[in-house]
N, C-alpha and C positions, 0 to 999 in steps of 0.2 A: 232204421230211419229216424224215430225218435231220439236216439242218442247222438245223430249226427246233426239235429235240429236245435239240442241242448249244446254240442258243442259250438253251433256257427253263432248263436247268441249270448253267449258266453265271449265269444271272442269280439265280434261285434260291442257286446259290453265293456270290455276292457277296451278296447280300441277308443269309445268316445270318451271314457273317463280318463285316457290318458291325450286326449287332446290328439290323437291321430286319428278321426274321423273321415269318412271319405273325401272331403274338403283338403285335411291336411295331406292326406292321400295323394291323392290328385296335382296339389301344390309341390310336393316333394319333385314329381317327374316333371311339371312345368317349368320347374324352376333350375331344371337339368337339360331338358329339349326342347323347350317352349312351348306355345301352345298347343304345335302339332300331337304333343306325347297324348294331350286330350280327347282330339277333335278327328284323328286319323282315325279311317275306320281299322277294325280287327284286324281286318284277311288283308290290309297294305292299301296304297294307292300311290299311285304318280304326285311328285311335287314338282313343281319348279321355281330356283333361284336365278338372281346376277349378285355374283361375289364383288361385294365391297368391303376391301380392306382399310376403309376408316372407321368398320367396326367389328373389329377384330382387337379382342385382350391377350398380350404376352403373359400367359400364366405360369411358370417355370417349376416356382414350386408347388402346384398344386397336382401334377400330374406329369411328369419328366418325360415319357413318349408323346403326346398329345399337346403342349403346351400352348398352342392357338386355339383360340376358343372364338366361334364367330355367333353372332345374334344378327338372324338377318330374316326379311320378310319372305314370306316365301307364297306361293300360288298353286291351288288342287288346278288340276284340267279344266274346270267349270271355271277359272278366275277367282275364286275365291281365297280371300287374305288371309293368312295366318302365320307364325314366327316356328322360328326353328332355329335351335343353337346345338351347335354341332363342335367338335376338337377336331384339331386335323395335326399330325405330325409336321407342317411346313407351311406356308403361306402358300393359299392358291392364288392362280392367278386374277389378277385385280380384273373384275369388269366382264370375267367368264359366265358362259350359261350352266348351269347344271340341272341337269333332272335327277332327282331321288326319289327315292321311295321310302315312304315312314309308315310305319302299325301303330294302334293306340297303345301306347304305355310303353312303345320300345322306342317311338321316335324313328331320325334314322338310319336304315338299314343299310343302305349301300348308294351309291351316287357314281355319275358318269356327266362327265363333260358334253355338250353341247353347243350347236349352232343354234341362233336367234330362231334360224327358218324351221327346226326342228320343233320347237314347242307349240302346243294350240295358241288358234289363233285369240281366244277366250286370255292368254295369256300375255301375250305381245299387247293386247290392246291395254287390260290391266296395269303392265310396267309400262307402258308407255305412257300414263296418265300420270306416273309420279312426278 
């Protein structure tokens, strides 16, 4: 127990002397999935979007399968705001609903299309305020 208490502080030490502290931690996957990669809890939760393809980046060479990259707002069941940037293989459809599911630090996970009538109402009323 000792030894594994000398090694997590060790590691912890090297980690803030080299500028990746849980800050920069944290910043690496924000800056991958947004702020959901943060704020999602552990065990997953429901999100919901509308796909806006005026923000959406052509990335071609950064990733040759994936090369759509979207940074869009996205909403937990409670309405609550948060972003989430996602790749997709092809442009979705503009002005779609989707529900996903993100975990902390994976972002995420998997996503299905959707009807407006489908999502809470905690949500509807949220985008509708934009």
């Amino acid at each position: 127990m000792r030894r594994l208490l000398v090694i997590l502080m060790l590691c912890a030490g090297i980690a803030c002397l080299s500028g990746c502290g849980a800050q920069g931690f944290m910043s690496q996957f924000t800056d991958e999935m947004g702020d959901i990669a943060a704020e999602a809890p552990l065990g997953g939760a429901a999100y919901y979007l509308r796909v806006d393809n005026d923000c959406v980046i052509e990335d071609e060479s950064d990733d040759s399968d994936m090369p759509y990259r979207y940074e869009l707002a996205a909403w937990s069941e409670e309405g609550a705001e948060t972003t989430v940037i996602f790749r997709t293989a092809r442009l979705l459809q503009d002005d779609a609903y989707l529900r996903f599911d993100a975990a902390f630090l994976r972002g995420m996970i998997s996503w299905e299309e959707i009807s407006y009538d489908e999502m809470p109402d905690a949500v509807q009323r949220a985008m509708d305020a934009l």
